[in-house]
C-alpha positions in Angstrom: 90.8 105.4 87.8 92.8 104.3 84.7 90.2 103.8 81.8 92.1 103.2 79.3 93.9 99.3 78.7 97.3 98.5 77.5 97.8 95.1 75.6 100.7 93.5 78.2 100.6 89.3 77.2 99.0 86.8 74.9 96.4 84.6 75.9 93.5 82.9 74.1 90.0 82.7 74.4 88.6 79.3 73.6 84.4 78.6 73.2 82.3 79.8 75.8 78.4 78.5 75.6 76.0 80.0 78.3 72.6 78.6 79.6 70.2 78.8 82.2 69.1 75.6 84.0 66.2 77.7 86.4 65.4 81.3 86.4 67.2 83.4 88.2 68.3 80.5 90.2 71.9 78.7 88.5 73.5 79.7 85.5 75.9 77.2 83.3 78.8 78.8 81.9 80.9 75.7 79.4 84.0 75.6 78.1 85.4 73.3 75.7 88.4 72.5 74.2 90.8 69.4 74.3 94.3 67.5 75.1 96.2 67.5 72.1 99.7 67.3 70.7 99.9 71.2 70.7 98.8 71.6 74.2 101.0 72.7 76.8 102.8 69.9 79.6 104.0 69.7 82.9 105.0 67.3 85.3 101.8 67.0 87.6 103.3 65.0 90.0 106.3 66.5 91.7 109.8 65.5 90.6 108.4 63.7 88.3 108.1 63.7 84.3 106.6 66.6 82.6 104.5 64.5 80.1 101.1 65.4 81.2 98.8 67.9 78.7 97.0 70.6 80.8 95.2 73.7 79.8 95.0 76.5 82.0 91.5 78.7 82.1 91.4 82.2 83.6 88.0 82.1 85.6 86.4 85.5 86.2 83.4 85.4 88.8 81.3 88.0 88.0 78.9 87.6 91.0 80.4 86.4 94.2 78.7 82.6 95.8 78.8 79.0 95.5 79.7 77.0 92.4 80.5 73.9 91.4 83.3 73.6 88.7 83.1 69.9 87.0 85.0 68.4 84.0 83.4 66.5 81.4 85.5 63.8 79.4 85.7 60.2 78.0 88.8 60.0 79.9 90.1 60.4 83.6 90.8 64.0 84.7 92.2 66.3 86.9 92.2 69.6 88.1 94.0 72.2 90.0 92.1 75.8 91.5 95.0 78.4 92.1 94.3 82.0 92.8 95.7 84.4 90.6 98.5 82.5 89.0 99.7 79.5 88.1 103.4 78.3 87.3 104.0 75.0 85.8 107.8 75.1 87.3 105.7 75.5 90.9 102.4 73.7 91.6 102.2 73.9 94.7 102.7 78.2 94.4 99.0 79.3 95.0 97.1 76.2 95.2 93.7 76.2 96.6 92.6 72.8 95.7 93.2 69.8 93.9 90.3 67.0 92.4 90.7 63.9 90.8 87.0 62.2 90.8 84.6 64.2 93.4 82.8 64.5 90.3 82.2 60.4 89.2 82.9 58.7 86.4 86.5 59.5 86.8 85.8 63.5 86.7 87.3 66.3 88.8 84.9 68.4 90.6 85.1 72.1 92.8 82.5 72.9 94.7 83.6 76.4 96.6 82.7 79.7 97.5 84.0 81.9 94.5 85.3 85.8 95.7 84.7 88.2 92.3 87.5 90.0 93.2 89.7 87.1 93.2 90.7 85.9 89.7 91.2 81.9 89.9 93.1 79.8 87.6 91.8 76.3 87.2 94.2 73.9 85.3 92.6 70.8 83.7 94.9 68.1 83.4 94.9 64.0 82.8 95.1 61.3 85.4 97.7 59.7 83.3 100.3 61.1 81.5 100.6 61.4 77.5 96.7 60.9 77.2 94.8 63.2 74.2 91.1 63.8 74.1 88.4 66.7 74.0 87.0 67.8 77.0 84.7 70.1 78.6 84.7 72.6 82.1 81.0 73.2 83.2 80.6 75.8 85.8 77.4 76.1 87.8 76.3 79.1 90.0 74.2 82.2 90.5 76.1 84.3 87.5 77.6 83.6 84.5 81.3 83.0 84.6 84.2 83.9 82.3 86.0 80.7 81.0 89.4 82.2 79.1 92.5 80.0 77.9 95.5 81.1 79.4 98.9 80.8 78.0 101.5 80.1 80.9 105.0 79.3 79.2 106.4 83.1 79.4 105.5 83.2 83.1 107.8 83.3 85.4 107.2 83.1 89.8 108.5 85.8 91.8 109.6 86.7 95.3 107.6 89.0 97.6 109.7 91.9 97.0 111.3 91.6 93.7 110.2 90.2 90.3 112.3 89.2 87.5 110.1 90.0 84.5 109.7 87.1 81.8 111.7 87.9 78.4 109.7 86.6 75.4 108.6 88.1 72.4 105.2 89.7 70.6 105.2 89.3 67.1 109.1 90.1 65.8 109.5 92.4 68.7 111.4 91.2 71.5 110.7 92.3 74.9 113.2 93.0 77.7 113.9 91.6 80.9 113.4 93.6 84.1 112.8 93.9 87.7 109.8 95.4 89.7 109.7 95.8 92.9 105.9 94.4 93.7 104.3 91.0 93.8 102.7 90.5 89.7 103.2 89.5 86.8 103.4 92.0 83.2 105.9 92.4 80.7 107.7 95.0 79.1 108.6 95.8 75.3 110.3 99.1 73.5 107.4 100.4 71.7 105.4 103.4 73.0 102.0 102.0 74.4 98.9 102.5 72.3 95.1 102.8 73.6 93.2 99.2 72.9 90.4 100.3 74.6 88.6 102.1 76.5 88.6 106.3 75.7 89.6 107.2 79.3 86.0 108.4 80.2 83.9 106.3 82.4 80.8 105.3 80.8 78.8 101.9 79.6 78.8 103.1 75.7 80.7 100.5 73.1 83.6 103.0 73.4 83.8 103.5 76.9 84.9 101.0 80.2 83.9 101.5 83.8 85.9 99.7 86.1 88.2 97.7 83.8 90.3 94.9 85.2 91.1 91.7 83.1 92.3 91.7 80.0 92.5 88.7 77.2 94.0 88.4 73.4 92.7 85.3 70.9 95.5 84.7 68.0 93.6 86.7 65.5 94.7 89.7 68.2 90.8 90.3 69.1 90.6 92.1 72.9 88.3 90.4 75.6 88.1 93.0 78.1 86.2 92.5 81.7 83.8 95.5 82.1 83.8 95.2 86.0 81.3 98.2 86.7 79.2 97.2 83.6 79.2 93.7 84.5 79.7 92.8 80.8 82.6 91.1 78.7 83.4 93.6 75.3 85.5 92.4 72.6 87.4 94.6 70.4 88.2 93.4 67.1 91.8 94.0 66.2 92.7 97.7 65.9 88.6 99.1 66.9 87.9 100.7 69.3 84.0 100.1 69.6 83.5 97.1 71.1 80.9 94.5 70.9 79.4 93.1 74.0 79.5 89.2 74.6 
């Protein structure tokens, strides 16, 4: 088992507040952010004009059930549940579900069984396009969830047998194009790799992963690794390798 993580594309990781609403019974997991003028659009209606703010949240299930996944906004929402990716050229590429107000007051609302080993995207969007405002995800179940902003403009959708890698850059570096013959997304750059964690040793210390499997980056370069085996989210500060658990 490979121990030892490799950073391979930027994303974000935007607040994440957890909370207890019974013991040992449903656990909140909230996420907050907003629709502004530096958010990301797409056209959410197909053919149609890509004027509509969205955010996309990587949603790790640590524990597999039922929960409900509702937004909370002084405006009307919308959401989209894909599994595994999401591509705003494609919305219709991995869709599991889409919501405008199951949830009232003109809120989107999910209420599923959740596989852990099954990373979901859920995309929260506007009813209307051009509209700004904060908003926030609430997730309810019998775990806590991880809520992580996802950046999807480098993405590119693939074929079953072939994938035309995204070109884009990290930092001043620029990364090449190439083809893979599997069904994922990564990208590739010409620098040798360099160990971000993890020390190739299974273990549960601040230095060591068991069962790795998601990875995440915040602009200031901090990791957010998922310590599957652990059961435990460790961030590593930019260039340390002892990590702090979240």
């Amino acid at each position: 088992m490979l121990l030892s993580l490799f950073l391979v594309s930027p994303t974000v990781v935007a607040s994440i507040t957890t909370s207890s609403l019974a013991p040992s019974t449903i656990v909140n997991s909230t996420y907050s952010s907003a629709w502004t003028t530096n958010s990301q659009k797409f056209a959410r209606i197909s053919g149609g004009v890509a004027n509509y703010y969205y955010e996309a949240i990587r949603v790790i299930v640590n524990t597999s059930g039922n929960y409900n996944i509702t937004s909370s906004s002084n405006i009307d929402t919308y959401g989209y549940l894909y599994a595994s990716s999401f591509y705003p050229s494609n919305i219709s590429l991995n869709l599991i579900a889409q919501d405008d107000d199951s949830g009232g007051n003109l809120q989107f609302k999910f209420t599923r069984f959740f596989d852990s080993s099954v990373v979901y995207i859920l995309v929260a969007t506007t009813y209307s396009g051009g509209v700004m405002a904060p908003f926030s995800i609430i997730v309810s179940g019998p775990s806590r969830v991880s809520l992580l902003y996802t950046n999807t403009t480098s993405v590119t959708p693939m074929n079953i047998t072939t994938a035309t890698i995204a070109s884009t850059t990290q930092g001043t570096t620029p990364l090449q194009t190439s083809t893979v013959a599997m069904n994922t997304s990564c990208l590739v750059w010409n620098q040798n790799p360099i160990t971000v964690a993890g020390n190739g040793t299974a273990g549960n210390s601040m230095r060591s992963l068991n069962g790795p499997w998601d990875l995440s980056i915040d602009t200031n370069l901090n990791l957010y690794v998922s310590d599957g085996y652990n059961n435990r989210i460790i961030k590593f500060s930019n260039g340390n390798l002892v990590g702090i658990p979240l």
